[in-house]
C-alpha positions, 0 to 999 in steps of 0.5 A: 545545457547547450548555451547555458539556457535552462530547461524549459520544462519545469517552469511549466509544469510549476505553470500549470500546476498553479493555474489549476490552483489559481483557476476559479471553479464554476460555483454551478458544478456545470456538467462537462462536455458530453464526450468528456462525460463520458470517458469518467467513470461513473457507477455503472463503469465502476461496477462493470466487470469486461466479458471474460474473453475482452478481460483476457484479450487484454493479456500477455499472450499464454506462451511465454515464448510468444511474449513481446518484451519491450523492456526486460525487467530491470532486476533481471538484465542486471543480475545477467550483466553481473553473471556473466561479468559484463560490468565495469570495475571500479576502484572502490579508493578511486571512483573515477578509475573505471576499468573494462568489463572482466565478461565477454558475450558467449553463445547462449548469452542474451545478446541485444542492442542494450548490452552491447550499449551498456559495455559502450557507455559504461565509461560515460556513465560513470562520468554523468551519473550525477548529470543522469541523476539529475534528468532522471535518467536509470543507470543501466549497469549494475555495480559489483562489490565485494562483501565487505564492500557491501558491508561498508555501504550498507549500514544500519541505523540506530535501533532503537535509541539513538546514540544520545540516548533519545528515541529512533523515529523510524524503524531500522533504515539504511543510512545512506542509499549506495549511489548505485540503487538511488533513483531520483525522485522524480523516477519514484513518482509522477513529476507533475504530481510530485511537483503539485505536492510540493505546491501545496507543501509550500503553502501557495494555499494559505494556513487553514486559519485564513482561508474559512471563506475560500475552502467552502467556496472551493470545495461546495456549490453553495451560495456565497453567503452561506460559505461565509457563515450561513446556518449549518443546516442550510449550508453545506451538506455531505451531497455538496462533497458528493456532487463537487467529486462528480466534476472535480478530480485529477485524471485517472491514472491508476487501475481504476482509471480515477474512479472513487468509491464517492461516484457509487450512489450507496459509498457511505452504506453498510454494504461499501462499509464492510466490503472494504474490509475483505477488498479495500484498501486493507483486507489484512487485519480483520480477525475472528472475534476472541470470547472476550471480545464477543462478551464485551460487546454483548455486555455493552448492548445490554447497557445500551439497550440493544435488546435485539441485539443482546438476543442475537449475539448471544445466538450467533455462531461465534465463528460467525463474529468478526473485529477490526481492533484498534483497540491498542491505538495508546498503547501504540502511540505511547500513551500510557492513560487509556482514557486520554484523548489522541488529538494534536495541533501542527503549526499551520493546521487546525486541531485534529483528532485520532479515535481508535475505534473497535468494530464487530461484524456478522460474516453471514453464510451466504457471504455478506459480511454485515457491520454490528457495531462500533466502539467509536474509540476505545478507552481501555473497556468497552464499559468507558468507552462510547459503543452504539449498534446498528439499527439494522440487523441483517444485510437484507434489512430495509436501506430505506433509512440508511442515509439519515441515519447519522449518529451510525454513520458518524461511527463508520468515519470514526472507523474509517479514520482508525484504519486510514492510520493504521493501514498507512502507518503499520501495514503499508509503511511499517509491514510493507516498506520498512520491513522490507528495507530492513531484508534489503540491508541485512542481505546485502551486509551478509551474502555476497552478490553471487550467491543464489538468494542474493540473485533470487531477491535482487529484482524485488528491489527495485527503487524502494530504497530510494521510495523509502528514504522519500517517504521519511524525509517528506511523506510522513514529517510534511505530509502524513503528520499534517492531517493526522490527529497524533503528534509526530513523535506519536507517529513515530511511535507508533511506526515503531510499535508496529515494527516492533510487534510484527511477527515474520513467521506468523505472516507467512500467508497460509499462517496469517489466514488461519491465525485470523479466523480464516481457512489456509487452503483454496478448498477452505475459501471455497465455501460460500461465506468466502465468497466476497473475500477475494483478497485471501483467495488471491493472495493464497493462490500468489503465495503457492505458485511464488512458493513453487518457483523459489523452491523449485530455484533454491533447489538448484544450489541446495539439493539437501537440507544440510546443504542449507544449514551449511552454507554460513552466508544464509546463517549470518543473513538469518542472524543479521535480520534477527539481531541488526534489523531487530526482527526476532521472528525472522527464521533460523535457516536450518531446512530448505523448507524454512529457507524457501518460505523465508525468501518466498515471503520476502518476495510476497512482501515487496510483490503482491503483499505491497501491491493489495495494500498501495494501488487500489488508494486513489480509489477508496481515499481520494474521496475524502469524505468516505475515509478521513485521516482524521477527525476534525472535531473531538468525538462524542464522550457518551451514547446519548450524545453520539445518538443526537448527531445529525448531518452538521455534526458529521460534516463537522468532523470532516475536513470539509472545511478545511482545503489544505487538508482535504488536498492532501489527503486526497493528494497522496493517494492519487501519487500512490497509485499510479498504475503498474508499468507493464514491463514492471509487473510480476509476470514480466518478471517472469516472461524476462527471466525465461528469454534471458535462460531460453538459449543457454544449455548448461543443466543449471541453466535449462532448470532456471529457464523451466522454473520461469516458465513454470511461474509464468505458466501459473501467472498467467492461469491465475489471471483467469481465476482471480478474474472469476474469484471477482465476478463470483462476488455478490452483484453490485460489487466493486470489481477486485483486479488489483492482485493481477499479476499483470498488475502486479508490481515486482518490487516496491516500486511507489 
């Protein structure tokens, strides 16, 4: 900097995070300011939908003509930089031999002030894209390679062993992120959040050993004395986690506006429990229940004297009956005893413990999705396993003793803590992230920059190679390992275990649906019993119209189905995936049709698929409480020991006492969730590609410009009916906007 002086920011950022650390809390929760009261969320704000014409008003106007771009899409202004040849040359042997732009700016050519700058700077920013790095700054050209260039950069790692024969941590990643697609962290994620995280990685909070006092005087409004070893009963309780959350959370800065589901006066009831399987934070793994596991669980309510319940399963339609399994957690983790128990120690922590529980749920025809019991954590039978049943039978059962009811509740946070794992491990960064990365790689070694599937995906990648080579240089071995009750070689295999068994076919979102028990059309969700499952409305609804643009684009250059299983840069990109990126399911490419379902679900991963699954975090886990990483003491090993729990009990098992685990793991949701820059969204996607296609005459072309319009077109009409599929929702429902394409990111941008 000029004068050799330093940047004034950073240090004050680090300031003011530390003066949130070192702050002492008031330890009477006084309530905040009434004006500041105000603007948090509270219940009612949470649960209040806007008037539909407020909600809409909010919107993109409906003409895409009449769209107000303040920044194109970055994927988009990229790919028309490389069309019409508008970027520098560089010799790949000397970076440093910059050559002019071979392009000119002709009519019909998207002309702005940021093109004519980009040709301006382009000798600039070849010299200080370190310096640009280092500010976090975009570069705003587009490098050209050849394909063979592509394949140099764009290397596989090993998969699945190393070369010393030892085991991969991660599934298939690239080894070095190209200089030109590497973002600097703090473009990835907030600045002031990403430096918080790294205060609290540090440790300027001490090890969990030496701060028993310190946590409880933190995190509770308990007298002092009770924080230092006071009687449990007359101590801290789960109200303290509830009454703390009220006044003591980060600002809001994801959809919700920081709102958490610990704000709702009911967060630990059935109803929260199981609404969060159809529009938490993973509505993607609940399945129809197989006989066997309805006679499983009939013959382990018979054991355990459920009578009532031994009677109804035995009556309930079994198409009625439903499972989130996590049942194959050992398996995953690669353990080879099913009666071992998951629990883990990291230096600096306390010991932790993973539980793979089963839980059986009753989808009523009215809708109401009603949990009927919980394998707390499955070791290889039911028979071995610790299995307790709800006392209440139906969603319209008395809630009178819901809350005191701990031995049940004690088996939601054991489910809880099942699918915090799963989801964060397989569905979000192996399904979502990796998955993704490994297209990103085998496209660029197999088709070159000009082809059209290379230009139709480009846009969807923005920043997630650079997110994920975050993700596993810190998030999972500083982070995720941390609060975890699995060791790290454990979590590594158990990213790879999900790697290793996704079916990319079987994905596809109309045959995901079916092979979960649920109907693959918008006629089948229609009924009534669908009606809180808003999730698989949406996300068919997003599927068919991102189906319709990339078939109707695809179509452009392959006018017949030969012309697809002729084209050998498609067929070395299928055989790529299958082999390089160890993904076997991956399609031949034969057919346009196989071809368009193939790129559609390309997209569907990095847009709406990544969106349902990352940004509604903050909401349903900051509040540690409602869904814990881990357990924090070893789980019951018999019914009659689960049935004596009481509150202690819970509490216990809960990092409650524990503040650098608690921090954590309210931390990463929060830097997760940060809401979707609107000129980042899928419907800017839409609304750049058009104005970059609206002037151009040439037949390609104008059909480019009608396919955009065409997706804006449908976009736009869903935001209306995805507004509707939430307001259809039973009363007192958690609104469900996360897949507003408005919302909606057009890559895997966090």
């Amino acid at each position: 900097m000029p004068g050799g002086e330093s940047p004034w920011w950073p240090s004050r950022a680090i300031a003011f995070v530390q003066s949130f650390f070192q702050k002492p809390l008031n330890p009477n929760l006084p309530a905040p300011p009434p004006k500041l009261a105000a603007e948090r969320p509270n219940q009612q704000t949470i649960l209040k939908h806007l008037p539909e014409t407020k909600y809409l008003a909010q919107t993109l106007p409906d003409a895409v003509e009449d769209v107000p771009l303040p920044s194109f899409d970055p994927g988009v202004f990229d790919n028309e930089i490389m069309k019409q040849k508008l970027y520098p040359s560089v010799d790949p042997q000397d970076p440093s031999s910059v050559g002019e732009p071979e392009g000119n700016i002709v009519e019909g050519t998207y002309v702005g002030t940021q093109v004519a700058l980009t040709q301006a700077y382009s000798r600039i920013e070849q010299r200080f894209a370190s310096l640009f790095d280092v500010l976090g700054i975009e570069t705003t050209l587009p490098r050209h390679r050849t394909l063979q260039e592509q394949r140099g950069l764009y290397q596989f790692s090993e998969y699945p062993k190393n070369a010393d024969g030892t085991p991969t941590q991660y599934p298939p990643h690239i080894q070095h992120v190209p200089e030109d697609q590497s973002v600097s962290v703090f473009r990835v994620f907030n600045i002031a959040g990403l430096i918080e995280t790294k205060v609290l990685l540090q440790k300027i909070i001490p090890d969990e050993e030496g701060i028993r006092g310190r946590t409880r005087e933190f995190l509770l409004d308990k007298a002092r004395a009770a924080a230092f070893g006071g009687d449990p009963d007359e101590g801290v309780t789960i109200q303290d986690v509830v009454d703390y959350n009220k006044y003591h959370r980060k600002f809001g800065t994801d959809i919700d506006h920081g709102g958490n589901i610990g704000l709702l006066d009911d967060w630990f009831s059935d109803r929260r429990f199981a609404d969060q399987q159809f529009t938490g934070t993973n509505p993607t793994t609940i399945t129809r229940a197989t006989p066997a596991w309805i006679a499983d669980f009939c013959a382990a309510a018979q054991a355990g004297n459920y009578r009532r319940w031994t009677t109804a399963l035995t009556r309930a339609d079994p198409e009625s009956l439903f499972v989130q399994d996590g049942g194959f957690f050992r398996r995953a983790v690669g353990v080879s005893d099913p009666a071992e128990t998951l629990h883990h120690k990291q230096p600096g922590s306390e010991e932790c413990w993973t539980v793979g529980a089963v839980s059986l749920f009753q989808l009523h025809e009215n809708g109401k999705l009603h949990p009927v019991a919980i394998c707390i954590d499955y070791r290889g039978s039911l028979d071995n396993s610790v299995t307790i049943f709800n006392n209440r039978m139906s969603p319209s059962d008395s809630t009178r003793n819901e809350k005191q009811d701990w031995p049940w509740r004690y088996a939601k946070t054991c489910a809880q803590a099942t699918d915090w794992m799963r989801h964060e491990l397989a569905v979000h960064l192996t399904c979502s992230h990796f998955v993704e990365e490994a297209i990103i790689i085998a496209t660029n070694r197999s088709i070159p920059m000009d082809h059209p599937v290379y230009r139709l995906l480009y846009p969807h990648w923005y920043k997630t190679l650079s997110l994920n080579a975050a993700g596993r240089s810190t998030l999972v071995p500083q982070i995720a390992v941390d609060i975890m009750g699995i060791s790290p070689d454990q979590a590594y295999h158990f990213l790879c275990h999900a790697y290793d068994t996704y079916d990319f076919v079987g994905s596809y979102v109309p045959n995901d649906l079916k092979l979960r028990g649920f109907p693959s059309t918008q006629k089948g969700l229609a009924h009534p019993r669908y009606r809180n499952y808003p999730y698989a409305k949406n996300v068919l609804a997003l599927w068919t119209a991102l189906h319709a643009y990339t078939k109707a684009m695809l179509h452009i250059a392959y006018p017949t189905d030969a012309s697809v299983a002729a084209d050998e840069a498609l067929q070395q990109w299928a055989t790529e995936v299958q082999t390089a990126g160890h993904m076997p399911t991956f399609p031949a490419l034969t057919t346009l049709d196989s071809l368009v379902d193939a790129t559609t679900m390309c997209i569907f991963i990095a847009s709406p698929f990544h969106t349902a699954i990352n940004y509604l975090q903050n909401f349903y886990q900051a509040f540690v409480a409602a869904k814990p990483p881990a357990l924090c003491t070893a789980p019951p090993t018999t019914l009659d020991q689960l049935r004596a729990y009481r509150e202690r009990d819970l509490v216990a098992a809960l990092p409650i006492n524990r503040q650098r685990q608690w921090l954590l793991a309210a931390q990463v949701p929060w830097l997760l969730s940060f809401k979707v820059e609107p000129d980042r969204s899928l419907l800017n996607y839409a609304a750049s590609q058009w104005h970059v296609y609206r002037y151009k005459r040439d037949e390609k072309d104008m059909r480019v410009k009608e396919a955009s319009a065409k997706l804006y077109a449908d976009l736009k009409g869903l935001q209306k009916v995805f507004y509707r599929n939430s307001v259809a929702m039973d009363r007192g429902s958690i609104p469900y906007m996360v897949l507003d394409p408005g919302l909606t990111a057009v890559s895997i941008l966090i």
